[in-house]
ZAMARGU-4260 file (C-alpha; in steps of 0.2 Angstrom, whole numbers, plus 5000, padded with zeros to 4 digits):
<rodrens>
0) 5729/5609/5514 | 5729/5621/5529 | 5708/5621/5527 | 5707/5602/5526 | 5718/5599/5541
5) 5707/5612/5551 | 5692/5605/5548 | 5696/5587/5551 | 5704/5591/5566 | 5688/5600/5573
10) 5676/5586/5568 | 5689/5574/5575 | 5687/5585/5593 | 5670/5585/5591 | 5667/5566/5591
15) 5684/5560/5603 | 5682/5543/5608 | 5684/5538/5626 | 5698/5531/5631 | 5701/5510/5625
20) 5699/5501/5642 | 5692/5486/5646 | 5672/5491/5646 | 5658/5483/5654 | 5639/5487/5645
25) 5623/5485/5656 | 5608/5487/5648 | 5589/5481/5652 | 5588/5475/5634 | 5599/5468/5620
30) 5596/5459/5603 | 5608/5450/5592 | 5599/5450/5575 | 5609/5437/5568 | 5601/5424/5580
35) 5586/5434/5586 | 5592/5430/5603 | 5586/5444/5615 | 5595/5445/5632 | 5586/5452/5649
40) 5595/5462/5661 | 5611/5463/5647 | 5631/5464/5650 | 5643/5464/5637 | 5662/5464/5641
45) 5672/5474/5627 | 5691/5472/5627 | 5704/5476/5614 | 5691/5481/5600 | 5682/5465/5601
50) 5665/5458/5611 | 5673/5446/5624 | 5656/5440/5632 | 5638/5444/5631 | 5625/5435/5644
55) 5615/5442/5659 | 5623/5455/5671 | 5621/5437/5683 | 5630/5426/5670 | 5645/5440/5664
60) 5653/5448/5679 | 5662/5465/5676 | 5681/5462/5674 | 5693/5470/5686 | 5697/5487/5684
65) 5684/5487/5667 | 5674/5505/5664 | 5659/5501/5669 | 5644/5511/5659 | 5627/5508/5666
70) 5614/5512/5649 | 5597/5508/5658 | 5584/5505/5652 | 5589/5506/5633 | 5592/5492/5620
75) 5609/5485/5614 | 5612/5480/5596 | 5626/5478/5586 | 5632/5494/5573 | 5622/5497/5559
80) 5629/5492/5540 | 5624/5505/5525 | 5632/5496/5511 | 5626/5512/5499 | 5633/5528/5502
85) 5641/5543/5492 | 5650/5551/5508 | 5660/5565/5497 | 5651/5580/5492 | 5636/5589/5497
90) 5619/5580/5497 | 5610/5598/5494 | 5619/5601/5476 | 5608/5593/5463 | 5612/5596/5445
95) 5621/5610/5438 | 5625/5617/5456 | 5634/5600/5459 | 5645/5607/5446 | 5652/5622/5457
100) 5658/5609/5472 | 5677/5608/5468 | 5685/5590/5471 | 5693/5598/5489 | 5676/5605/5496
105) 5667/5587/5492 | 5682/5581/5503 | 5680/5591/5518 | 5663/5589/5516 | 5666/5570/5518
110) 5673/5571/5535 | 5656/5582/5542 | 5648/5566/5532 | 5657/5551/5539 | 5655/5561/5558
115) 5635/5560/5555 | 5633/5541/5547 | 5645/5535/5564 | 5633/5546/5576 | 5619/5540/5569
120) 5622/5522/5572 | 5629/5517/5556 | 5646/5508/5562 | 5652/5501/5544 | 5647/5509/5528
125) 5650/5503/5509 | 5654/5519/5498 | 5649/5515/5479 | 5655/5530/5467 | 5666/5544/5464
130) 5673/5558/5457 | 5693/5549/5461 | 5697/5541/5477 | 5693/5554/5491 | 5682/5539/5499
135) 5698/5529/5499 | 5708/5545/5508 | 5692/5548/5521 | 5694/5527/5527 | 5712/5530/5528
140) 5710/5543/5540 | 5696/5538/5550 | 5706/5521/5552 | 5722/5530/5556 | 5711/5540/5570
145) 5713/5557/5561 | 5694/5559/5560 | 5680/5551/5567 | 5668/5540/5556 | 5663/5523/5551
150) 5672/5509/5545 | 5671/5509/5528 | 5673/5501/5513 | 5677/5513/5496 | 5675/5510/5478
155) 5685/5524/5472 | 5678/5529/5453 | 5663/5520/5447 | 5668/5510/5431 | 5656/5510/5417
160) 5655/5514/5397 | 5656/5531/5388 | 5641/5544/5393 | 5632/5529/5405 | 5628/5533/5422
165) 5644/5530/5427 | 5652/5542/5416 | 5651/5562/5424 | 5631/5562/5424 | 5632/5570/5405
170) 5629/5588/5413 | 5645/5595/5403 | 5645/5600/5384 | 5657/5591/5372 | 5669/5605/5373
175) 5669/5604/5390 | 5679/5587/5387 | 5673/5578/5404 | 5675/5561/5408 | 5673/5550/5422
180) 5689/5541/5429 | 5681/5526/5427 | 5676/5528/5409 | 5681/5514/5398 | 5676/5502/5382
185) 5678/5485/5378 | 5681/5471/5392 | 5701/5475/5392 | 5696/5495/5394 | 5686/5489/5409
190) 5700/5477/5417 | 5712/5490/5415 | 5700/5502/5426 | 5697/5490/5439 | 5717/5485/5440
195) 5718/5504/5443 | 5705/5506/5456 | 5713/5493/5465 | 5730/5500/5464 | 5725/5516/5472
200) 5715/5506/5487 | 5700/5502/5485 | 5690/5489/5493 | 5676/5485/5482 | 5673/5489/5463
205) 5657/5500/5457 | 5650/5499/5442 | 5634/5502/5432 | 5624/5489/5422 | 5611/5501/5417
210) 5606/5520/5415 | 5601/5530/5431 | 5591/5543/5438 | 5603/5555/5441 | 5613/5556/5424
215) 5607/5568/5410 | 5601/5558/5395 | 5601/5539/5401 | 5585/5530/5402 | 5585/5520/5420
220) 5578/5505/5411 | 5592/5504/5398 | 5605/5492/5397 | 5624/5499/5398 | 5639/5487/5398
225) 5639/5474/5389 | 5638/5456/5398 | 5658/5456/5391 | 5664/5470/5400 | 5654/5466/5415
230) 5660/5448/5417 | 5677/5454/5415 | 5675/5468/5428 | 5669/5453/5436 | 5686/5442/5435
235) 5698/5454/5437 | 5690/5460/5454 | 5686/5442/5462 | 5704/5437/5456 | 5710/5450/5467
240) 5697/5446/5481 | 5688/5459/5478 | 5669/5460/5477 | 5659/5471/5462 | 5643/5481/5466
245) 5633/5483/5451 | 5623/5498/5449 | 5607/5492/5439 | 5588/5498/5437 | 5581/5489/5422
250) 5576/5471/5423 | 5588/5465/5407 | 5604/5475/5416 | 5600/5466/5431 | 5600/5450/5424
255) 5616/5453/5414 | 5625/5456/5430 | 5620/5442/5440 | 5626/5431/5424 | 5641/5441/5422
260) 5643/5438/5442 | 5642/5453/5453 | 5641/5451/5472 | 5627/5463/5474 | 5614/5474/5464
265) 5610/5492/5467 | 5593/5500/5465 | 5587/5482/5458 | 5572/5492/5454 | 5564/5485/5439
270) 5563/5467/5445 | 5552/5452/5437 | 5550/5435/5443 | 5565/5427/5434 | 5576/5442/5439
275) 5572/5437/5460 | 5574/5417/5454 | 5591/5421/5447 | 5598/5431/5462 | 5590/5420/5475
280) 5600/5405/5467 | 5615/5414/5463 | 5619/5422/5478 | 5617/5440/5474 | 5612/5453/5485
285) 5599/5466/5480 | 5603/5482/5489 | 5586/5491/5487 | 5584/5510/5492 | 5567/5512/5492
290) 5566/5527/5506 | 5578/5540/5497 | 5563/5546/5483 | 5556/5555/5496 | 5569/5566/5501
295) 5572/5570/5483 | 5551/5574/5477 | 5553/5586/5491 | 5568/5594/5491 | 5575/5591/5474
300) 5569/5604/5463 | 5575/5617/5477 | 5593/5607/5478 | 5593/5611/5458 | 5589/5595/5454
305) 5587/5592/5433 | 5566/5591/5431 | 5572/5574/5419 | 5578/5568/5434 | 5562/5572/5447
310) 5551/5564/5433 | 5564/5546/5433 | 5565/5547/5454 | 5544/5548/5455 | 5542/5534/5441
315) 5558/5522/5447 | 5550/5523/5465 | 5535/5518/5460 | 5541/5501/5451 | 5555/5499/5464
320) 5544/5500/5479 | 5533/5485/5471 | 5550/5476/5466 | 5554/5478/5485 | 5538/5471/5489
325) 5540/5457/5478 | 5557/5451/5482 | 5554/5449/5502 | 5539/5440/5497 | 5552/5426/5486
330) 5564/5429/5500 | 5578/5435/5491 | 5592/5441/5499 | 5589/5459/5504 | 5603/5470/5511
335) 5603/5487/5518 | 5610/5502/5508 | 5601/5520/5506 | 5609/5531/5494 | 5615/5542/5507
340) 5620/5556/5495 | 5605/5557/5487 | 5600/5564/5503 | 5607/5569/5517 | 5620/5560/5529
345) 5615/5555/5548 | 5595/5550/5541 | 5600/5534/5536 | 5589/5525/5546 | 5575/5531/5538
350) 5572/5520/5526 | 5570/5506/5540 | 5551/5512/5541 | 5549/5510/5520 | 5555/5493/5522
355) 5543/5488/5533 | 5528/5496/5523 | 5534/5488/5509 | 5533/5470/5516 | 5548/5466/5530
360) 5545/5461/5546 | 5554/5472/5558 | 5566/5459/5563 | 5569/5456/5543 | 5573/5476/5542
365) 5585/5477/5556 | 5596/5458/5549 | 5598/5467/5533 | 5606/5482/5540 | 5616/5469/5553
370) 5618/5452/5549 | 5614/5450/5529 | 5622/5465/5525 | 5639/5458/5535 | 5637/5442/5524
375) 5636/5453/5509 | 5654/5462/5515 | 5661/5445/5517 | 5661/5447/5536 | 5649/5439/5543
380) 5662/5433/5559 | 5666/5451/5563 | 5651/5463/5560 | 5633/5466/5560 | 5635/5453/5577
385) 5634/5455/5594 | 5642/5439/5601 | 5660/5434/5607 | 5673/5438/5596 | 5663/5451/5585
390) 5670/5469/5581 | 5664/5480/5595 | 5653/5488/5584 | 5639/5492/5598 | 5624/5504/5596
395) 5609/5507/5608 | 5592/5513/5606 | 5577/5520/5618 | 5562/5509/5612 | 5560/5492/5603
400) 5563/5491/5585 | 5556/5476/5583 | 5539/5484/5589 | 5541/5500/5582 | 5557/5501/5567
405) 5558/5521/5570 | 5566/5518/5587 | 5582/5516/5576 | 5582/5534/5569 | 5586/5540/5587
410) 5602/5533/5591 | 5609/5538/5609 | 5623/5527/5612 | 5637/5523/5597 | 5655/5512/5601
415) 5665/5507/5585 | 5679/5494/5589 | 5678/5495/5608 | 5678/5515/5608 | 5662/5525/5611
420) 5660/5539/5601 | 5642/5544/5608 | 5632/5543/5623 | 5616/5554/5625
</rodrens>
């Protein structure tokens, strides 16, 4: 308890926000991605957490007695959404050495995490599975101001059948009696674990639709869940208000959760044409991490990643990359989310570049980690904006990422809710 405390408070000194006064935000550029609306010779006037008014330094005015910070010649956007990470945990321990990470280290290890995602630009995160409801503990305190981080959004324990991927990546023996929190069978089993989830705070349900890389003995392409437990995951959640991510890779889990209907698709790696018609109509948002395969080709089998699971990254990139390619081409509703996890926390802008390669337009890169992935949240009003009356979510940037993407992996100035966490 006495460790935990320590090292929050530490990482907490180490990011301090400035104090919450009025603030007035010069900058020679800014972009709203939402709108695509660029602004010359910016000011944004921030007050009580919230964006009071954005126009040219000649339009807004600074307020009386307002911080006034001058960020030159930089670019002003709003936060960054990741809507998938796994912020508990070390993202060097693959395989068996994950085993040796006790529940507590993953915890403290979350707040080192949730300090790097906030400093690299990334304002609100989505956090999709795990081991109990340290996700759910980490919001709480970064809301509470305890520790610094981003605004997130926790899941708590992944729900999904008996050895599946959301089970405890099958890496114990029998004797070993492990099972997932979120283990269940039949659609009752399921309702129970999303009632529960709930109960203990979480503000999105996870579960898996198919096998995954990273579990011992599931085939990605494999459907797990039936279409039953999935709708009932489904109804229990949206009665409650709450949304349901659904892990899935394979091309019939994919389409038995967007029947069964989840609010967004993770991986979506193995998509056909009927698959993109169905989201596309439906609604459902394909969270696609398409950069993450090449942190773990190279660093995987030195982290102790299982060789099954180097040979299912290489072979689920391949098909997920052309998937990628295909659903921006049918303009399907594409929304940022990297597998932070997978590899390590602060590089999640990254992927930005792969999502170009693979058939975005820079602007089309940028809404999806802004705009689209605020709609995906259900917050569309609030975050992923940079307008009056949007959370004060406010990053900047040296170059132009609508000319060059990579500009967003060097982040140099970071506010959260009207408080400024960085400014290089």
């Amino acid at each position: 308890m006495r460790l935990a405390a320590s090292a929050a408070l530490s990482f907490a000194l180490a990011a301090t926000p400035l104090a919450a006064e009025p603030v007035y935000l010069t900058a020679s550029r800014l972009l709203d991605p939402a709108t695509g609306r660029a602004v010359v010779d910016a000011a944004v006037v921030v007050d009580g957490g919230k964006v009071v008014a954005v126009g040219t330094m000649a339009m807004v005015p600074s307020p009386a007695g307002a911080k006034v910070i001058d960020l030159g010649d930089r670019l002003l956007l709003p936060g960054l959404i990741d809507l998938h990470t796994h912020l508990v945990g070390d993202a060097t321990l693959g395989g068996y050495n994950a085993l040796a990470q006790s529940r507590e280290s993953g915890a403290i290890y979350a707040v080192a995490n949730a300090r790097a995602t906030l400093l690299a630009g990334f304002t609100t995160v989505r956090d999709v599975g795990n081991d109990g409801f340290a996700d759910v503990a980490l919001r709480d305190a970064v809301n509470a101001g305890v520790v610094p981080g981003p605004r997130i959004f926790a899941s708590g324990p992944s729900i999904g059948i008996v050895g599946g991927h959301c089970s405890d990546n099958n890496l114990m023996p029998n004797d070993a009696e492990a099972v997932g929190e979120g283990v269940a069978t039949g659609p009752w089993g399921m309702r129970e674990k999303v009632r529960r989830n709930i109960k203990f705070g979480a503000d999105v349900i996870k579960t898996c639709s198919t096998g995954g890389v990273f579990s011992k003995g599931t085939t990605p392409g494999a459907s797990q869940n039936s279409i039953e437990e999935i709708a009932a995951i489904v109804a229990e959640a949206h009665q409650r208000g709450i949304k349901v991510a659904s892990h899935a890779h394979g091309t019939e889990g994919i389409k038995n959760a967007i029947r069964a209907g989840v609010d967004t698709i993770e991986h979506a790696s193995i998509l056909d044409d009927e698959a993109i018609r169905m989201a596309k109509g439906r609604g459902v948002y394909l969270v696609m991490d398409i950069y993450n395969s090449e942190y773990t080709q190279a660093e995987g089998r030195k982290n102790g990643e299982l060789e099954e699971f180097l040979r299912k990254d290489a072979e689920i990139a391949e098909v997920q990359r052309k998937s990628f390619r295909a659903a921006v081409k049918a303009g399907a509703r594409l929304a940022f989310g990297t597998d932070s996890g997978v590899y390590p926390h602060g590089d999640n802008a990254r992927q930005f570049a792969w999502m170009v390669k693979y058939g975005m337009t820079p602007l089309q890169a940028v809404r999806s980690a802004t705009s689209v992935a605020a709609e995906a949240l259900g917050r569309p009003a609030e975050l992923g904006c940079l307008r009056a009356g949007c959370a004060a979510d406010i990053i900047a940037v040296g170059g132009d990422p609508l000319t060059d993407v990579t500009a967003l992996e060097a982040v140099s100035f970071v506010m959260k809710a009207g408080e400024i966490y960085k400014n290089d």
